[in-house]
DRENLUMZA-211521 format. One record per residue: residue in one letter; x, y, z of N, C-alpha, C in turn. Coordinates in steps of 0.001 Angstrom, whole numbers, plus 500000, padded with zeros to 6 digits. Example, Ala and Ser with C-alpha at 12.3 -4.5 7.8 and 13.67 -1.06 7.14 Angstrom:
residues 2
A513190494310507800512300495500507800513200496700507800/S512850497750507080513670498940507140512900500030507870/
end
This chain:
residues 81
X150888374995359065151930375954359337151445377017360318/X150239377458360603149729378325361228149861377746362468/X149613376414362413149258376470364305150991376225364964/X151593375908363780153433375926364454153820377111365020/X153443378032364260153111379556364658152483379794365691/X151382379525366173150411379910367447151514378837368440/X151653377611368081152963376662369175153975377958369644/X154768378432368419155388378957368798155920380276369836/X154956381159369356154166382041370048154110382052371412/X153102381019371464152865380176373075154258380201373818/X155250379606373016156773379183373994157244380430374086/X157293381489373198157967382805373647157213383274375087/X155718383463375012155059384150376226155151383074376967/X155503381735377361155755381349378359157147381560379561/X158306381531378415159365381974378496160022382971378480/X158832383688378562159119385425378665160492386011377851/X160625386854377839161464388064376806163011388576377919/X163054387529379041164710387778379852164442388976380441/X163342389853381086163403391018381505163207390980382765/X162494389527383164162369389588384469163376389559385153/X162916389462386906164266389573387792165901388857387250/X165171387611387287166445386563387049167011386327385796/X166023387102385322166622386999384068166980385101383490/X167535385100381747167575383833381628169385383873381271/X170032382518381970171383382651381267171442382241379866/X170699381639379334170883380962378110169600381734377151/X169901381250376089168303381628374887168126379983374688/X167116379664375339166357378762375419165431378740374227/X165603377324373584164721377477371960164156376111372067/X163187375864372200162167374653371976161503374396370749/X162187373323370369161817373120368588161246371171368499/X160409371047367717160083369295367517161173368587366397/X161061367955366547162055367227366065162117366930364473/X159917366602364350159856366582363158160044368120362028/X159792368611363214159964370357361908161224371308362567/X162196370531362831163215371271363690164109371971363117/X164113372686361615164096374069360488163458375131360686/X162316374462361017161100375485360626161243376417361851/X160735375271363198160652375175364723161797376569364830/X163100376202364711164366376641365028164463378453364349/X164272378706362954164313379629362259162382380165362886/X161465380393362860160873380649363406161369381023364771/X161837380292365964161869380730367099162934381875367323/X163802381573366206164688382953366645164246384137366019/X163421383915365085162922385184364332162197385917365358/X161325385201365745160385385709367830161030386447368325/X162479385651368905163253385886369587163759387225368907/X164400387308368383164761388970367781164217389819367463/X162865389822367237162222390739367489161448390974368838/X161255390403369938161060390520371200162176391180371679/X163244390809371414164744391449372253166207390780371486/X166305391481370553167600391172369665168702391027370772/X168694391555371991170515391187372768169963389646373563/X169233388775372886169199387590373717169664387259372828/X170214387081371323170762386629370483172214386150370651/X172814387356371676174207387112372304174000386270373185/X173279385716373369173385384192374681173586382953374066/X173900382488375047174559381062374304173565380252374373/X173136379193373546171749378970372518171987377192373174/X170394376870373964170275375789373925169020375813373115/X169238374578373021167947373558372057167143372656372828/X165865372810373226165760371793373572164777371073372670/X164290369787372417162986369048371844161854368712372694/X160819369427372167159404369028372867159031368044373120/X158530367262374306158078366097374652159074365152374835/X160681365458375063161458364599375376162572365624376817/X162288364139377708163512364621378366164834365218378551/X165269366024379628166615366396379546167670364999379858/X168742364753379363169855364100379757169459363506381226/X169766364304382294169667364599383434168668364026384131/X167501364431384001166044363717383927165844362439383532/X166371362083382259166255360547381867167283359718382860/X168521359949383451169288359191384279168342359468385790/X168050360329386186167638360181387444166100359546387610/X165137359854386579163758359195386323163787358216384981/X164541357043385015163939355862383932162212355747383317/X162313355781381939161126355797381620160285354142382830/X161503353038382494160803351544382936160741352035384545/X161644353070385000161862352046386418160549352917387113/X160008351893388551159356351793388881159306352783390210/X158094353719390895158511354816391976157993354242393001/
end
């Protein structure tokens, strides 16, 4: 449970706290699939205490180590470059 914690951690300071220039449109939440309770309730707990008005953004999910939609149609795991 500790190092889900230090994981987690990690994804907030990568993803910084929305203060920079561009700011983020969304609250971006990166959770695994196998602990995606824990992952999820953990990351927003981060998240609100770093900056409770990212809470008002509209909430993607994404899963670690798997592609976006988007990504999987334009790069096939089989096809060949």
């Amino acid at each position: 449970m500790k190092n889900s914690n230090c994981f987690l951690y990690s994804l907030l300071n990568y993803f910084g706290d929305g203060n920079d220039a561009g700011g983020r449109p969304d609250l971006k939440l990166n959770v695994r699939r196998d602990s995606l309770v824990h992952d999820a309730l953990i990351g927003l707990e981060l998240m609100a205490m770093s900056n409770p008005k990212d809470l008002k953004q509209q909430l993607v999910v994404e899963f670690v180590g798997e592609q976006d939609i988007d990504e999987a149609i334009m790069f096939p795991k089989n096809s060949s470059k």
